[in-house]
N, C-alpha and C positions, 0 to 999 in steps of 0.2 A: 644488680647488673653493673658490669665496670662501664667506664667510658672510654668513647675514643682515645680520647685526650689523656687519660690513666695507664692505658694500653701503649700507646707509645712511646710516655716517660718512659716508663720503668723497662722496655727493648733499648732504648738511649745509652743508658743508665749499667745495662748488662752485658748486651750485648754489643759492644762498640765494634769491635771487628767481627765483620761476616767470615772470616778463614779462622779465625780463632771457633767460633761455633762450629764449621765442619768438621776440626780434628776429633772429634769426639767420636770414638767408637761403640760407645754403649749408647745408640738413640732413642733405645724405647723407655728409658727413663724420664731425660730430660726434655727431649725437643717436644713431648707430646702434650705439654704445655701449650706451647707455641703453633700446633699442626689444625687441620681442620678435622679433627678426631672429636667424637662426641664424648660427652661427662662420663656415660657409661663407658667406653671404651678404656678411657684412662683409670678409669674407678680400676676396671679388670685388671691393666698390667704392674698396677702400683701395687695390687693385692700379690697377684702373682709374684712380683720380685720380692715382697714385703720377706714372702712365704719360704720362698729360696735361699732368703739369707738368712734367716731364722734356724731353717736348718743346717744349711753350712755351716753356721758362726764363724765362718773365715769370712769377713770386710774386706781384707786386703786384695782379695780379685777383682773386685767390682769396680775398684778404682784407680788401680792400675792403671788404665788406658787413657789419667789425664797427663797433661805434662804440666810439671812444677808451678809453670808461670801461668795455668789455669785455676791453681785452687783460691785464691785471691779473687778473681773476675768468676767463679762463680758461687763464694761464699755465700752473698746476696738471694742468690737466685733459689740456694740450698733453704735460704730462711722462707723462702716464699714458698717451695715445695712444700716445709715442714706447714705450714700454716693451713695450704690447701689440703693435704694431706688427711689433716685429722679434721676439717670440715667437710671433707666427700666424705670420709668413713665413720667417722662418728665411734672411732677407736682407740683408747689408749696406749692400746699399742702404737700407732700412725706416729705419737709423740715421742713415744721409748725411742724407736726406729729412729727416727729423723737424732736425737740426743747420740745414739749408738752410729749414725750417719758421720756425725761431725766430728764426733772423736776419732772413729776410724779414718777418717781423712787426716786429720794431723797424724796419726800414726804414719800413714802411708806414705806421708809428704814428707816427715822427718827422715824415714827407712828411706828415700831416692838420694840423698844428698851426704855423701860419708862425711864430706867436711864439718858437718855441723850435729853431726849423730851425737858425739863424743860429749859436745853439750847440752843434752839433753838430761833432767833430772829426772833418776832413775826413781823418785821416791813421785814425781808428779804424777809419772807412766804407772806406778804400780795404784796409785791412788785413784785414775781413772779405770784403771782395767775392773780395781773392786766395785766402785761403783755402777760399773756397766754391768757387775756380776748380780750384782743386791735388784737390781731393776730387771734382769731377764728371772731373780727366782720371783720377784712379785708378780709379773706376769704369768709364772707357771701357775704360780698360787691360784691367781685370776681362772685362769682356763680349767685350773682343778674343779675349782668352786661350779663352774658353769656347766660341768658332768658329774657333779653330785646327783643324786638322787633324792626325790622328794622325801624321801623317808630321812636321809642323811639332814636334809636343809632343816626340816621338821623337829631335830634336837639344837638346832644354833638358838641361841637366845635371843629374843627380840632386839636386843640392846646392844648386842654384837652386827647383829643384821643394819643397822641404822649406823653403827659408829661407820661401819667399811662404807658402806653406801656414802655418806658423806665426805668419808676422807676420797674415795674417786673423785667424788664433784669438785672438790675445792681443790685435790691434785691437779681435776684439769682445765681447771680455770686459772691458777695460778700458772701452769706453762702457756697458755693462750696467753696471758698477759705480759711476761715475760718476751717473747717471741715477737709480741707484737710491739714492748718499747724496745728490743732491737731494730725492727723493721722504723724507727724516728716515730710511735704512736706517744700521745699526747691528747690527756683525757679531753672530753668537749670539742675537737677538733677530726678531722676527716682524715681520710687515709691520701696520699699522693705526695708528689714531689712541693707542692706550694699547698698543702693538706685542706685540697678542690674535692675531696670524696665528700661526698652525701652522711651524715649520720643518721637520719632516718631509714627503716628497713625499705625495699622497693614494694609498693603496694602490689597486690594481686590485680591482673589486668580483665576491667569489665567488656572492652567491647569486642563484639563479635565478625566483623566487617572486614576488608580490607584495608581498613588503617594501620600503619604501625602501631604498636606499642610502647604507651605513652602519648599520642595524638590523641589527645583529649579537645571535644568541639561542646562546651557548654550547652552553647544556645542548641542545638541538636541536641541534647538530651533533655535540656529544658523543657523542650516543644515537641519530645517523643512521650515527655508525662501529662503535657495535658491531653493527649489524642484519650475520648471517651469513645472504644464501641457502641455505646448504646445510641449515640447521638447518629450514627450512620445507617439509611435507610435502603435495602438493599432490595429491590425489586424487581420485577419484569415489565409491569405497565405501569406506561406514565402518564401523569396528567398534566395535561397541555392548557395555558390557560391562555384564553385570544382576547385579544383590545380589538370593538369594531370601531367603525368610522362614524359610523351613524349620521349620514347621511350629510358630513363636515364639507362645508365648502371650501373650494379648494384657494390657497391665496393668490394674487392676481402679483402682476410683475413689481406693482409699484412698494405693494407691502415689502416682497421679498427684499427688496432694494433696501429697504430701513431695517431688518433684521441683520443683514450683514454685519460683520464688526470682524476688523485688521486689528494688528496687534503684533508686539515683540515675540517672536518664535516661543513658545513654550517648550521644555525641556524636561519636566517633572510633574509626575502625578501628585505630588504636595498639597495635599488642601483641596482636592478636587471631592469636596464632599457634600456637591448642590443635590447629588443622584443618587448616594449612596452614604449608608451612615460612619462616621468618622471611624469606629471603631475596627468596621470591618475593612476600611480605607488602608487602616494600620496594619492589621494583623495580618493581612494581606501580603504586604510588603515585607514586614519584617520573618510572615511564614517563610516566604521565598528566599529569601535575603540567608537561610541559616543555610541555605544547599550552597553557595557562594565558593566556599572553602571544601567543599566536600568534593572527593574525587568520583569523575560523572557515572564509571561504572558503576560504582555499587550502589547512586543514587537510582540508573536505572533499573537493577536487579531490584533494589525494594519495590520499587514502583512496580515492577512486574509482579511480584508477589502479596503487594496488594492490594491490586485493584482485582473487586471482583469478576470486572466483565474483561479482562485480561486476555483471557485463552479463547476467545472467537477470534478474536487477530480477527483476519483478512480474510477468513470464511474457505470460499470456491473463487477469490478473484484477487487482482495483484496486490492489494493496498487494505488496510483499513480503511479509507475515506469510501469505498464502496460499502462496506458494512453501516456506514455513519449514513449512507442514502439510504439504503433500507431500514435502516431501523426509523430513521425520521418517515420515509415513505407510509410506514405501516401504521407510527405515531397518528400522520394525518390522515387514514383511514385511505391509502394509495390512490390522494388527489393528484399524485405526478403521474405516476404510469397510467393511472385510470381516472382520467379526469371527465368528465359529467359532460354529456352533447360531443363525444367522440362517437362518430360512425365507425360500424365494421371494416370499410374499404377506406378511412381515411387515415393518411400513416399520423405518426403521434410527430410532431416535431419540439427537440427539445435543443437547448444550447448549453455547453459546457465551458464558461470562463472562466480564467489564471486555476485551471484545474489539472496543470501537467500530474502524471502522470496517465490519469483519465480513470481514477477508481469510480467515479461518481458515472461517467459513462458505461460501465462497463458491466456497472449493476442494470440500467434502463434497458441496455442492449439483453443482460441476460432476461431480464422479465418481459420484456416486449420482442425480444428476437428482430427479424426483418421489419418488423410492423413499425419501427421507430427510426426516422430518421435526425443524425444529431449532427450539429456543429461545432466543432472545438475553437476556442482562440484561448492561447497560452503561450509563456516565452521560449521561442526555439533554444534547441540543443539541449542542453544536459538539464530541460523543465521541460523537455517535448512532450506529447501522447508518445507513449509506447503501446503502438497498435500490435505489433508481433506478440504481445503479451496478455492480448485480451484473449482470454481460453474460454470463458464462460461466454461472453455471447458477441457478436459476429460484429467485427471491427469496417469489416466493409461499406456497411450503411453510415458510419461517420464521415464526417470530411473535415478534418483540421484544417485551419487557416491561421494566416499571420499576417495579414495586411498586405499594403502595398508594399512597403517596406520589409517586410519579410522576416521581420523580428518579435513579431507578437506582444508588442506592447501596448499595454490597456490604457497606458496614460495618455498616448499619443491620438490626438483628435480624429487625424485622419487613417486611424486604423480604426476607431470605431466611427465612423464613417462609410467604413467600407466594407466593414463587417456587418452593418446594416441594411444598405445596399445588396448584399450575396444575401441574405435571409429574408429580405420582403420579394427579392426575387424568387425567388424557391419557392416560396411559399404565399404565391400569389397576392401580396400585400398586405398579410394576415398576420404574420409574424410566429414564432415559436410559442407551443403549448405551455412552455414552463421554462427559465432557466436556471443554473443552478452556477454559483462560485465559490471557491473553494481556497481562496488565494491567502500566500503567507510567505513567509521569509524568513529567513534564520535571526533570532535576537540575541544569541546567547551573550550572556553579560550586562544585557538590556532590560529582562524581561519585563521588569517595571516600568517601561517609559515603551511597551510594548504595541498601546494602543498609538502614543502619539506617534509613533513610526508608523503606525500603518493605515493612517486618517485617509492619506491619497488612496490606496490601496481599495479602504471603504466605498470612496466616492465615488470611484471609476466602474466596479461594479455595479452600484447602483444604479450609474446613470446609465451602462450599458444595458442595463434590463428595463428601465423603461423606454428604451429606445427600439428593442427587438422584442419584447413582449406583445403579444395579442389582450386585445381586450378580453375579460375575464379567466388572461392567462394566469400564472401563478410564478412565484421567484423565490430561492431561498441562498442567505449567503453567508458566509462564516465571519464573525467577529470576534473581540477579545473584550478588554474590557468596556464598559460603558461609562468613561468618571467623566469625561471630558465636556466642554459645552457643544463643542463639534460634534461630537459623536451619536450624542441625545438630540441634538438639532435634524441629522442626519435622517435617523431611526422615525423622528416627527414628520419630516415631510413622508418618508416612507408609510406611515400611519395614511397619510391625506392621500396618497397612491392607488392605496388596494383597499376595499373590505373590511380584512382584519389581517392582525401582524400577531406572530406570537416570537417571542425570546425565550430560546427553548435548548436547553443540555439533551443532546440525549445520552443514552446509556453508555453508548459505544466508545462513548469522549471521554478521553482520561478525567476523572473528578476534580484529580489536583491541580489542571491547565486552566488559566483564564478563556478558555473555548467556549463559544455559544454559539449559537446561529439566529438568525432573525428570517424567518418565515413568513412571504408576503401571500397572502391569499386573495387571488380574484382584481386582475388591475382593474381601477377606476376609466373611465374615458374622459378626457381633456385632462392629460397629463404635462401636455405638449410643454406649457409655461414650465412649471419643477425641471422638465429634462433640459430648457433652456438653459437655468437658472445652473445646475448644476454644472453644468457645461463651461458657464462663466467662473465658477468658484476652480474646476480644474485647472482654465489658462491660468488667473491668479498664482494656483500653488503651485505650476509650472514656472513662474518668472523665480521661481525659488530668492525673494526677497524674505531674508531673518528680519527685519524690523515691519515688515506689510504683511505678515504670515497672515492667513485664514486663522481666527480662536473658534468662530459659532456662527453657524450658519441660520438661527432664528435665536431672538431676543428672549431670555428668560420669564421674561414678564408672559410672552407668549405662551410658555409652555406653562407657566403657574396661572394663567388663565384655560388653560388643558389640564381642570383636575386630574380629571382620570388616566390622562394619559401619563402624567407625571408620578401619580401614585403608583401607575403600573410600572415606570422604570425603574421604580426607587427600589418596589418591593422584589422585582424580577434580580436587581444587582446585590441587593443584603440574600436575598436566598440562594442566588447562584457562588457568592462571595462567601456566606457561611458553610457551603457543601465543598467549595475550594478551602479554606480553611484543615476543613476537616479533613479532605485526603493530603494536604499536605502534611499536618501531623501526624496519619496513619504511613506514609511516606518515611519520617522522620522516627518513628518507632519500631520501624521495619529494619530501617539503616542500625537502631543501635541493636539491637535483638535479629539476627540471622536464622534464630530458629520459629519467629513465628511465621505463621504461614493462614491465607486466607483461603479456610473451609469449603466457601459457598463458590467457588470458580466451578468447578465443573457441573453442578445443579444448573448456574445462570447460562453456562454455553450451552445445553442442549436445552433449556427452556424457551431461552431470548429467539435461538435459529427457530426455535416453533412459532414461536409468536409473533416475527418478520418474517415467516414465511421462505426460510435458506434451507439449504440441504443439510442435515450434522455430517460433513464430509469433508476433505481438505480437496486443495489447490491440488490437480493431478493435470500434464501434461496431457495433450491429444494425440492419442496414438496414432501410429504412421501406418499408413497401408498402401498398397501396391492399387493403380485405379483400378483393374480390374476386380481384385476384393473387392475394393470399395462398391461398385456397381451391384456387386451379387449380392453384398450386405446389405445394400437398397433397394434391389427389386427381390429377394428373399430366392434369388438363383433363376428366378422365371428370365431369362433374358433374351429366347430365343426369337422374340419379335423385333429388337434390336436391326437387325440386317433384313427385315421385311422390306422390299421394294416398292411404290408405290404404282399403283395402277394408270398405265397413261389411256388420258379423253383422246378418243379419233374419231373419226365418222361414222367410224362402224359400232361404238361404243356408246355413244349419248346416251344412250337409254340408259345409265346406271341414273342420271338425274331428273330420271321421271316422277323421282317425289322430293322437289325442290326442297320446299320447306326444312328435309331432313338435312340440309346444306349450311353449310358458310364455307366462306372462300377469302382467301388472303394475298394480296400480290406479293412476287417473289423475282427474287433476281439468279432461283435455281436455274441452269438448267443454257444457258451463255454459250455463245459459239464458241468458247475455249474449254468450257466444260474442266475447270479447276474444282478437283475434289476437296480440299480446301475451302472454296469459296461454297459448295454448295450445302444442302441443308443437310444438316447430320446432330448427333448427338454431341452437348458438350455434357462438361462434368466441371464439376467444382468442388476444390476438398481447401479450400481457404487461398485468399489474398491471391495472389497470380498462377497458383497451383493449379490450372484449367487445363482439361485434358478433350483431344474429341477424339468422335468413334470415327475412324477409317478403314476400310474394307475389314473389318473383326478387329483390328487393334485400337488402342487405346494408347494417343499420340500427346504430347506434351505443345500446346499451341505456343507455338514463337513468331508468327507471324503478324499476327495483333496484341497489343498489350488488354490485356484484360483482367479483371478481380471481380473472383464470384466467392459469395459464403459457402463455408464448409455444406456439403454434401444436398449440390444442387445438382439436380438434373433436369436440362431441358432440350427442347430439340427447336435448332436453330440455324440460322444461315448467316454468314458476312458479306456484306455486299460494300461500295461504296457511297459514301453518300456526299453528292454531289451541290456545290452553289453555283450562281450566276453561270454560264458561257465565252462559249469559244476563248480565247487567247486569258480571259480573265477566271477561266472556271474553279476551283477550288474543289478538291474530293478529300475525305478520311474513310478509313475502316472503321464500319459499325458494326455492333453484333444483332441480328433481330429475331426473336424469340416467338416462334409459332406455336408453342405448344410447350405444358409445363407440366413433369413428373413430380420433383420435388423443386420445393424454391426454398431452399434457406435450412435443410432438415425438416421441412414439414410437408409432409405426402399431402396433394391435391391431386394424386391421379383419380381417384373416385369423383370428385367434383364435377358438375357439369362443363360442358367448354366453355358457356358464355362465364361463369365461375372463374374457372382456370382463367380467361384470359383476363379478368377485372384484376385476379393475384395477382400475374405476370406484370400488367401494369402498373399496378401499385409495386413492387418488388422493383423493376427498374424505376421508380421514382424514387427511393430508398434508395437505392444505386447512386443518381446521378451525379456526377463530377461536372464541376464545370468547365469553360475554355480554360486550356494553360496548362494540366495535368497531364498525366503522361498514358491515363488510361481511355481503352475507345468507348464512347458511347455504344450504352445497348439499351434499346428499344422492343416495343410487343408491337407486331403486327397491327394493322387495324384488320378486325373481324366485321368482312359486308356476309348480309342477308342474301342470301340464293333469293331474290323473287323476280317478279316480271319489270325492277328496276335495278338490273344487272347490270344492264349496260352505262347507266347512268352513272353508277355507282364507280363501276372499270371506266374512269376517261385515260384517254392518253394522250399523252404531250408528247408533242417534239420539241428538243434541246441539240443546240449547236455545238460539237462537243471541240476540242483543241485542234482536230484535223480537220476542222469546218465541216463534216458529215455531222446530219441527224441521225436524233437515237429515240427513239419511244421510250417514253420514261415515264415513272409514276410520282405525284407530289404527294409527300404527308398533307393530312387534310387538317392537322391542330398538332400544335409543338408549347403547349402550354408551359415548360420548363427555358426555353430560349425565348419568351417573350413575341413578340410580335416582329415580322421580316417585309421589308415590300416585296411586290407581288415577284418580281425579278431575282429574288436573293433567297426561296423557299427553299428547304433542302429537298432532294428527290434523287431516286437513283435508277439504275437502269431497267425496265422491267421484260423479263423473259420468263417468266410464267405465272401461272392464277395454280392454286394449290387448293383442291375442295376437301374441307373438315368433316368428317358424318359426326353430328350429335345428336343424335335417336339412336335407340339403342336396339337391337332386334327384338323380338318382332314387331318393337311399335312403328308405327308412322305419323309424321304429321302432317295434317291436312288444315284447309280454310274452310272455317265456318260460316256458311250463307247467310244464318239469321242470325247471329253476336257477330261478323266480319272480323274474328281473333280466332288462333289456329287452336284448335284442340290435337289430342292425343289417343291414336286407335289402336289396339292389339289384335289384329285377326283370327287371332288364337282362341283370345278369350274370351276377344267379344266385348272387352270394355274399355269406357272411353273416359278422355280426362282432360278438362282447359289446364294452359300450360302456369297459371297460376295454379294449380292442385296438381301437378305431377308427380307420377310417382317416380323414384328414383331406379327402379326397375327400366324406365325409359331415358333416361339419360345414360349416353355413352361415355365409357371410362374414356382415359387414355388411351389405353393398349388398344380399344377397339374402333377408335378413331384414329389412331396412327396406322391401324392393318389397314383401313377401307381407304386410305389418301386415297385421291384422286388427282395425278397431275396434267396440266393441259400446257402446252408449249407456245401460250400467244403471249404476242405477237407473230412472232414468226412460222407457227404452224400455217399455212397457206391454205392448207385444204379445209380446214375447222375455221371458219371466221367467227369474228364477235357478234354476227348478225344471226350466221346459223343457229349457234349457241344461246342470243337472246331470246332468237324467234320460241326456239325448241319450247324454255321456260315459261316464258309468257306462255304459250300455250294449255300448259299446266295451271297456269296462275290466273289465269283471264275468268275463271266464271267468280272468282272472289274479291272484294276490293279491301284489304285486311285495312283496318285502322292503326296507325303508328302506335306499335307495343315492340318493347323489350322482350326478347324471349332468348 
């Protein structure tokens, strides 16, 4: 292969005038030298012209078309023809030709110029013409020879056959060498203008990749020979190994104070080989170190091709980091999702920090659906939650934050201050089930001083989670490497935290990343001190002093008095250090060889989804439907109780609640002297995020008038009222939504459920809902469900409130707001009340009645004739939906005049008076 720099002389050198190259009319000779024409192309037209003149043996047409003061400027060019010529063809002839070329050129040139004909010697002209005549019969000779027939060849004598055979060889070696000390060659020395050519031949080119040719990267081949397969363990289940506590006291403030130690900024993992053995310290480094120079895509295409757990990517959800929670989730035998003394109606609360984009949420949400509510804290904008992106399961129940400051930063004291604050509120001072973080940063060009950039990073998560963690909650967080004394000090106190910790790769994790995670299982109680402590080390590396840096957060002496613990870091970082090693070199063997390819990818993708429990299916969009599809696709076309009307209480009517007990009743703001269909109770829908649709007189209306966000394909029946604080001139109202009754909540059918069922869902499902003040969405609430008995009236009190016109309004208070903390008595919310709404849940033909001798209601079918206490019920007695949404009953008090609350009490008590039930649940 020529060089640039070889290429250029010799155009210098020939071609000095670009007008002098265009006068040429014959260009499919020369200039295809010069063109972007491939080797075969030219091979074809040199043979073709070779052929033509062969036949013609008239020269002189072919040359014709230079002018005189060309044959000089391209004599040169002619020797460089001839030379290519018989090394594309590998022909004798190629050299005749090109001899036969040169002579008929001076003929040519001599025949244009009469002046100078006359001295031309007529004995030179006859002496080349013989020559050129003895050279075209050798070649006929030649061509004869090469249509003999076997039989012909078969009487030449051996001796004859070997003398010809040689005298070609050394014919044409001798004009190659000729040709080329015209061309200034000069044995020992290279071909060029300052004789810069190579005399070695060009090797054949080994690698396969996207590198040029000739980009030779040693250390990458080095370290693609020592990758062993055998040495790589390719599995499905992993074993997890855990460090308990056993039973370690926890250190008090004054120790912590002496484990401290400042220091000059460190810079390099150099020598950091307290944790890890020196060799793999190395190898490490210098595995890494050999991608440095390599270009990133085809690092990443090897990488892709061979890693075996490659092709489950991102599963059914936006990211790998949600695959990376299941697969750990299912490692720890799913102590996140399903953790140990979770009740059926208590939602799961989990927290997601520095985990923009929220794959790690998005798994909990798919496995738990509504039943989980989460908290996001991560850096806004281009590290936000992309909540529009959670397809698998239902972004609604999360609520991302950012602090007061509104930037999501975990460093910043008083954003986890405040983040703390929003999660013991929520959740009644208990704090989150589990949290989980994920946090990282771009290092490129760093990767080795990987850890020491992200020590802050470390700490802030940590302390974040025992600051929001519940007692024998659980925490898991992502790390890189472990060399540091920081980082092992870090991981130590987290040992003295929880239970047990494990340092654990999973599958999901590319092999060749310094990736790990540290797995806290089950917080300890009296943490309090650690979360101080830590707290203090973060103002520290906040004053960002390089000579007062944080090196170790406990004394080494400490931690070599921790055998066990020490042995377990040591041996966690050489195993996770030697499995990094190894996909790094399978990395690097991948890069120089394009053709191998790793076997076991598609075995592990449909094994590993069975074994964490995913679907073998990909990421699919949620398809879009018109709401009323949507509605017939969830009630399976039954829809026509939808527009059922409910039955209004008069005077003349009472009697339908002659059997109390089959009652509950709900206060309701239907039913208002303005009578806004809108405001009153109707059907919503929900097909995701603000996409809330309600049923008005048969249609299916796109609500704009309240902001609201329901999970894809919830149906419930409900009313917006407002809801009202303090009085007159200071009074305060929003739009709530409140939810009397539930079809589906979340995708999940509860219309066969009993009501007192349905309505514990409903509540639990808006608590999973709730947003706090500030948001743009309205609160929605469940009804409270009172008991139909003979303390009705007790139950219906009513207030009067002073409203902005100075007129009273009968209103009703929520009776507990456990979510907004505690109000004085003046500041309760309550909103206007304009009717009592009666639920039937008995189901026909049962009835429920009070029992005299147990005072707890049993269950009677007059049909059948048999009876059942309401702990034994059968579900034949419990009313659906449908059949409790036909039977409504609605009553218009306050305002009904003629029906008072007295009438209405007396009636029940009546009913209820020979019984004195005992406070039961039913």
């Amino acid at each position: 292969m020529k060089s640039n720099s070889d290429e250029s002389d010799y155009e210098d050198k020939n071609f000095s005038s670009q007008n002098d190259y265009q006068t040429m009319e014959g260009k499919e000779a020369y200039p295809s030298y010069f063109s972007d024409q491939s080797c075969d192309e030219r091979r074809s037209k040199k043979r073709k012209h070779d052929a033509s003149v062969d036949e013609s043996s008239d020269l002189s047409d072919y040359y014709d078309t230079f002018d005189e003061k060309d044959n000089a400027k391209f004599s040169s060019h002619n020797m460089y023809q001839d030379m290519s010529g018989e090394q594309d063809s590998g022909d004798d002839f190629s050299s005749l030709k090109n001899i036969e070329t040169k002579h008929t050129d001076d003929r040519v040139s001599n025949s244009n110029d009469d002046a100078k004909e006359s001295n031309v010697s007529q004995s030179v002209y006859e002496e080349s013409y013989h020559r050129y005549n003895k050279r075209r019969e050798i070649r006929k000779t030649r061509l004869t020879d090469d249509d003999t027939t076997d039989e012909d060849k078969s009487n030449d004598t051996k001796e004859q056959s070997i003398k010809r055979e040689s005298t070609n060889v050394f014919d044409g070696q001798d004009k190659v060498q000729r040709m080329m000390r015209k061309m200034g060659y000069e044995e020992g020395y290279g071909l060029g203008k300052n004789k810069q050519g190579r005399l070695e031949p060009v090797q054949t080119s080994k690698q396969h990749g996207r590198r040029g040719l000739g980009h030779h990267v040693p250390e990458l081949e080095a370290s693609s020979l020592k990758w062993n397969p055998a040495e790589e363990k390719i599995e499905v289940q992993e074993h997890m190994e855990w460090l308990a506590s056993q039973n370690i006291e926890l250190p008090t403030r004054e120790k912590l104070e002496t484990w401290l130690q400042l220091g000059p900024k460190k810079v390099s993992i150099d020598g950091e080989t307290l944790f890890c053995s020196r060799d793999i310290v190395t190898n490490i480094i210098n595995s890494k170190t050999v991608f440095n120079n390599l270009d990133r895509v085809e690092m990443r295409r090897a990488r892709t091709r061979s890693n075996p757990y490659e092709t489950i990517r991102g599963s059914i959800f936006l990211n790998r980091a949600a695959v990376k929670m299941a697969n750990m989730d299912s490692a720890c035998n799913f102590m996140f999702t399903n953790p140990q003394g979770l009740q059926n109606n208590e939602l799961l609360y989990f927290a997601d920090v520095c985990a923009g984009p929220g794959g790690f949420s998005e798994y909990v949400l798919w496995k738990k659906k509504w039943h989980a509510k989460g908290f996001g804290f991560t850096l806004k904008n281009e590290n936000d939650f992309k909540l529009d992106d959670f397809y698998a399961g239902p972004c609604e129940t999360f609520h991302p934050y950012y602090g007061p400051k509104e930037n999501g930063d975990v460093y910043d004291p008083s954003n986890q201050d405040a983040f703390r604050e929003l999660i013991m509120t929520h959740t009644n001072g208990k704090g989150v089930h589990f949290m989980m973080s994920d946090g990282g940063f771009s290092v490129e060009g760093q990767e080795n001083v990987q850890e020491i950039l992200s020590k802050q990073l470390y700490l802030c998560q940590c302390l974040v989670a025992l600051m929001i963690v519940r007692e024998k909650g659980h925490f898991v967080t992502k790390l890189f490497d472990i060399f540091t004394p920081f980082s092992a000090g870090l991981v130590y106190l987290m040992y003295h935290c929880f239970e047990k910790i494990c340092i654990f790769k999973p599958n999901s994790s590319r092999p060749a990343n310094s990736e790990r995670y540290l797995i806290c299982k089950k917080k300890r109680p009296g943490t309090e001190i650690i979360t101080q402590y830590l707290k203090h080390i973060n103002h520290l590396i906040l004053t960002k002093d390089e000579n007062n840096d944080v090196l170790q957060l406990v004394q080494f002496e400490e931690l070599e008095r921790e055998q066990r613990f020490l042995q377990y870091l040591r041996e966690s970082n050489n195993s996770l250090g030697k499995k990094q090693i190894i996909g790094l070199r399978k990395i690097a063997a991948f890069c120089e060889n394009s053709t191998l390819v790793e076997v076991t990818q598609a075995d592990m993708r449909k094994e590993c989804l069975k074994y964490w429990k995913l679907p073998e299916e990909g990421r699919t969009i949620p398809r879009h439907m018109k709401p009323q599809d949507k509605v017939k696709t969830l009630l399976k076309n039954v829809t026509k109780f939808l527009s059922k009307s409910a039955t209004k209480l008069t005077v003349d009517n009472k009697t339908i609640l002659n059997v109390p007990y089959n009652w509950f009743c709900v206060p309701c703001g239907t039913g208002g002297p303005y009578d806004d269909p809108n405001k009153n109770a109707t059907f919503y829908l929900g097909m995701g995020r603000s996409k809330v649709y309600r049923y008005v007189r048969g249609s299916w209306m796109h609500v704009d008038d309240i902001s609201l966000e329901l999970p894809p394909d919830t149906l419930i029946y409900a009313e917006v009222v407002y809801e009202k604080r303090k009085e007159s001139k200071q009074l305060q109202k929003v739009l709530a939504l409140h939810i009397i009754d539930a079809f589906y909540l979340g995708n999940e059918d509860v219309s066969h459920r009993y009501l007192r069922d349905r309505h514990k869902l409903a509540r639990k499902f808006c608590e999973a809902l709730w947003k706090p003040d500030g948001n743009k969405y309205a609160r929605i609430r469940t009804k409270e469900l009172i008991l139909v008995n003979q303390n009705i009236d007790d139950k219906l009190q009513v207030k009067q409130r002073i409203m902005k016109n100075n007129l009273q309004a009968s209103v009703y208070e929520f009776a507990e707001m456990p979510l907004e903390g505690h109000s004085p008595p003046n500041e309760k919310p309550y909103f206007i009340l304009n009717s009592i709404m009666f639920l039937k849940n008995t189901a026909a033909p049962w009835n429920r009645h009070g029992s005299k001798t147990y005072r707890i209601t049993y269950l009677y079918n007059p049909e059948t004739r048999n009876t059942s206490f309401d702990r034994t019920r059968p579900t034949s007695a419990e009313a659906g939906f449908i059949e409790t949404f036909e039977n409504r009953v609605i009553w218009y008090w306050p305002n009904d005049k003629k029906l008072t609350m007295e009438m209405v009490a007396s009636s029940i008590k009546q009913k209820c008076s020979e019984v004195d039930l005992r406070s039961i649940d039913y």
